[in-house]
C-alpha positions as CSV (number, residue, x, y, z in Angstrom):
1,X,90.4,39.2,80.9
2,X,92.6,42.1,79.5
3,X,96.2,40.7,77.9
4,X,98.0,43.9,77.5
5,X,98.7,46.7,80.0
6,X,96.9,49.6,78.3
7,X,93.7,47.1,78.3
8,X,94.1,46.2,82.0
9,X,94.5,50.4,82.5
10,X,91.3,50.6,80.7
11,X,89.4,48.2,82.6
12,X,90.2,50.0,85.6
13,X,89.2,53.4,84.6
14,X,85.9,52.2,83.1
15,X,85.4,50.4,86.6
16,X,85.9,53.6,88.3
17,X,84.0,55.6,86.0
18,X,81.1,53.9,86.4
19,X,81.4,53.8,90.4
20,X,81.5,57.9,90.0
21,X,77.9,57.6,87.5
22,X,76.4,55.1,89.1
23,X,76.7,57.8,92.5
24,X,75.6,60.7,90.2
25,X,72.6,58.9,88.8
26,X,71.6,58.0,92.2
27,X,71.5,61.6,93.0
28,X,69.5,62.3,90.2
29,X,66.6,59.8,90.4
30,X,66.4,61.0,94.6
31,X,66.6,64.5,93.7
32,X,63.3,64.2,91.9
33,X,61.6,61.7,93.8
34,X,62.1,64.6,96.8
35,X,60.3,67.5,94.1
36,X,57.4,64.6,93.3
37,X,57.0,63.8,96.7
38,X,56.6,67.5,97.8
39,X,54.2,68.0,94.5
40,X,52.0,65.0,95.8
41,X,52.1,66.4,99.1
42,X,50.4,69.7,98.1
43,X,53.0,71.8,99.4
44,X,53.7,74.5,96.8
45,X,56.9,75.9,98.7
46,X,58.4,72.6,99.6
47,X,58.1,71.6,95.7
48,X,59.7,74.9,94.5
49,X,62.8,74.1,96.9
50,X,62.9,70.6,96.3
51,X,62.6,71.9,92.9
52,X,65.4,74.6,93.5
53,X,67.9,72.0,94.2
54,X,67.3,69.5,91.5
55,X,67.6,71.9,89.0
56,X,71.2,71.8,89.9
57,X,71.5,68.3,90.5
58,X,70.4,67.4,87.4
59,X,72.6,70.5,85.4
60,X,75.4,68.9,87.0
61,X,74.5,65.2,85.8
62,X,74.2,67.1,82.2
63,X,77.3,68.9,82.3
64,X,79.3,65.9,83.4
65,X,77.8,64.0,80.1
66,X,76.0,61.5,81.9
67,X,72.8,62.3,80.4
68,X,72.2,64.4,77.5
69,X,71.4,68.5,78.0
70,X,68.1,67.6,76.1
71,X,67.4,64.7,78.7
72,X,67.9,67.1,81.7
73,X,66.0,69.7,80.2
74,X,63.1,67.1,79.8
75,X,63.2,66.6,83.2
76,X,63.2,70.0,84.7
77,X,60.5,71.1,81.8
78,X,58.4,68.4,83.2
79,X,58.9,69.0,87.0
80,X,58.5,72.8,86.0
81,X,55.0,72.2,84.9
82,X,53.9,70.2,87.9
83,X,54.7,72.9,89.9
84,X,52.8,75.5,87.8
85,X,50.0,73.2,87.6
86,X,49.4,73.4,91.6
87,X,46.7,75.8,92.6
């Protein structure tokens, strides 16, 4: 357990921090389980929506530091490609 008060102070804040990425991350994995689910679907539109909105999502996540800009742009390159992919 933390002795001094700046350690107790840190505690907390790393408690809370990882409350607030823990939420964001969430957001992230559902984000593209909704443009994956559209893509297995076969619905073109749907998937560019879906797709629409996690693009944001995930620029967000990036922004925020919680995953690295090369990680996000991983993500949305692959997702991207699925899309084009579709007939």
């Amino acid at each position: 357990m933390a002795n001094t008060a700046q350690a107790r102070k840190r505690a907390r804040q790393s408690l809370a921090r990882r409350d607030a990425n823990f939420s964001l991350r969430t957001e992230f994995r559902t984000a593209i389980k909704k443009v994956l689910k559209a893509i297995l679907a076969g619905n073109k539109d749907a998937a560019k929506t879906e797709f629409v909105s996690a693009q944001s999502t995930i620029d967000k996540i990036a922004r925020k530091g919680i995953f690295h800009k090369n990680k996000a742009a991983r993500h949305k390159s692959k997702l991207s490609a699925k899309i084009k992919a579709m007939a």
